[in-house]
C-alpha positions as CSV (number, residue, x, y, z in Angstrom):
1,X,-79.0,13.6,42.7
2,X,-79.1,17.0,40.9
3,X,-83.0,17.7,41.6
4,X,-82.8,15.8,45.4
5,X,-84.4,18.6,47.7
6,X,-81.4,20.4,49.7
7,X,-82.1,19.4,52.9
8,X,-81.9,16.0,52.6
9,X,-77.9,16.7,52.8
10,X,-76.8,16.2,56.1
11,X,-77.0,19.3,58.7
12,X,-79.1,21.5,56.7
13,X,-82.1,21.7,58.4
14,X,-85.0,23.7,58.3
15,X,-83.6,27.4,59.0
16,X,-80.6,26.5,56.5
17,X,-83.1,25.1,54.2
18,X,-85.1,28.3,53.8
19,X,-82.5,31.1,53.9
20,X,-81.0,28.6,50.9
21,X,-83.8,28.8,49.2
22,X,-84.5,32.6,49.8
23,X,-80.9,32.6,48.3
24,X,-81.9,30.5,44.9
25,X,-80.3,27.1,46.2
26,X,-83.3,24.3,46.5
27,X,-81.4,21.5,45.1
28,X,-78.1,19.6,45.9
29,X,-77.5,19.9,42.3
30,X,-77.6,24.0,42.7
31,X,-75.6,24.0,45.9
32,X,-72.8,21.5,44.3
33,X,-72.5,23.8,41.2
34,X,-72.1,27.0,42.5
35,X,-70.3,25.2,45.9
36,X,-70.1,26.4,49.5
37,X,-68.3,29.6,49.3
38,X,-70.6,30.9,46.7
39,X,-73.8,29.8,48.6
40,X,-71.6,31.1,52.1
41,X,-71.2,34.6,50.2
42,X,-75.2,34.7,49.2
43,X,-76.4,34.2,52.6
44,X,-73.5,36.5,54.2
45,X,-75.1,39.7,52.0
46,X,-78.2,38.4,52.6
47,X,-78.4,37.9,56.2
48,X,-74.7,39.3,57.5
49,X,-75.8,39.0,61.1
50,X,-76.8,35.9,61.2
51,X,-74.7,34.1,59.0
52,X,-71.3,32.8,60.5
53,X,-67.9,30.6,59.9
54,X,-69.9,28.1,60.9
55,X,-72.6,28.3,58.4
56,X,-69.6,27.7,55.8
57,X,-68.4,25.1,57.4
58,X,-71.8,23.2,57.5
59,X,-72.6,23.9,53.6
60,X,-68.9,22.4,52.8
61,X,-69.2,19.7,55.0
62,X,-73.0,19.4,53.6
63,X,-70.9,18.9,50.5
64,X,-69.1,16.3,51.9
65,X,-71.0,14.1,53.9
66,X,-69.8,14.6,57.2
67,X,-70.4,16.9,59.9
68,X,-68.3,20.2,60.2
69,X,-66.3,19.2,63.0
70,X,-64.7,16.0,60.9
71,X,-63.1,18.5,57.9
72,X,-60.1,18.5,57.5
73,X,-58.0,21.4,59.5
74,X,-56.6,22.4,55.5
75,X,-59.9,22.7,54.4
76,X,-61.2,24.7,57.2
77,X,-58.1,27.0,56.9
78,X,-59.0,27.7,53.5
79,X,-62.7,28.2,54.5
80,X,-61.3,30.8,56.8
81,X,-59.4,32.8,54.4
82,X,-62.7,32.8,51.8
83,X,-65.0,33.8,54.5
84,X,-62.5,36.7,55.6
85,X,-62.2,38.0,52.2
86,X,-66.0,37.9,51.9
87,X,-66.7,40.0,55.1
88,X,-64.2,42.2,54.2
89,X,-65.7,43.3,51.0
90,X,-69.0,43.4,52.6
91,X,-67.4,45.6,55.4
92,X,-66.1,48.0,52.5
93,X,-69.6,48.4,51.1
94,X,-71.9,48.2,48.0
95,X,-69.2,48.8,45.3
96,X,-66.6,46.2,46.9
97,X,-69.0,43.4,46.7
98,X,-69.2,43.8,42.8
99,X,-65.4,43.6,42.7
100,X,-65.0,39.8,44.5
């Protein structure tokens, strides 16, 4: 299951596919060892426009096996609290990011 291509997870399609790729994430393997708030924070610096809650949401439920709006309510409040403390460093700039 490590070297199975990323997409074949459920709700990563094609976009999510290549921005995890751009981001060094082409296997399940890579995406379950560094997990979703890791591969969230990647694509936040990478693309910070683009990149949403949501797009957490999918990689942990990705993760998971289900689809985003099935995790639990305790698991998205903790999603929450990483994804705020990640735009808030990138909010704060270059040298913040290396402090996280």
């Amino acid at each position: 299951m490590t070297e199975t291509p990323i997409d074949t997870l459920p709700g990563i399609g094609p976009v999510t596919q290549s921005r995890l790729e751009d981001a060094g994430i082409r296997t399940v393997g890579d995406l379950r060892s560094m997990g979703s708030v890791e591969a969230y924070r990647r694509l936040k610096f990478m693309l910070p426009r683009q990149v949403s809650l949501n797009a957490l949401y999918a990689l942990e439920a990705a993760l998971r096996g289900c689809h985003w709006l099935d995790l639990p309510e305790d698991v998205k409040t903790a999603l929450r609290q990483e994804a705020k403390t990640i735009d808030d460093a990138f909010r704060r700039g270059a040298a913040a990011r290396c402090a996280i």
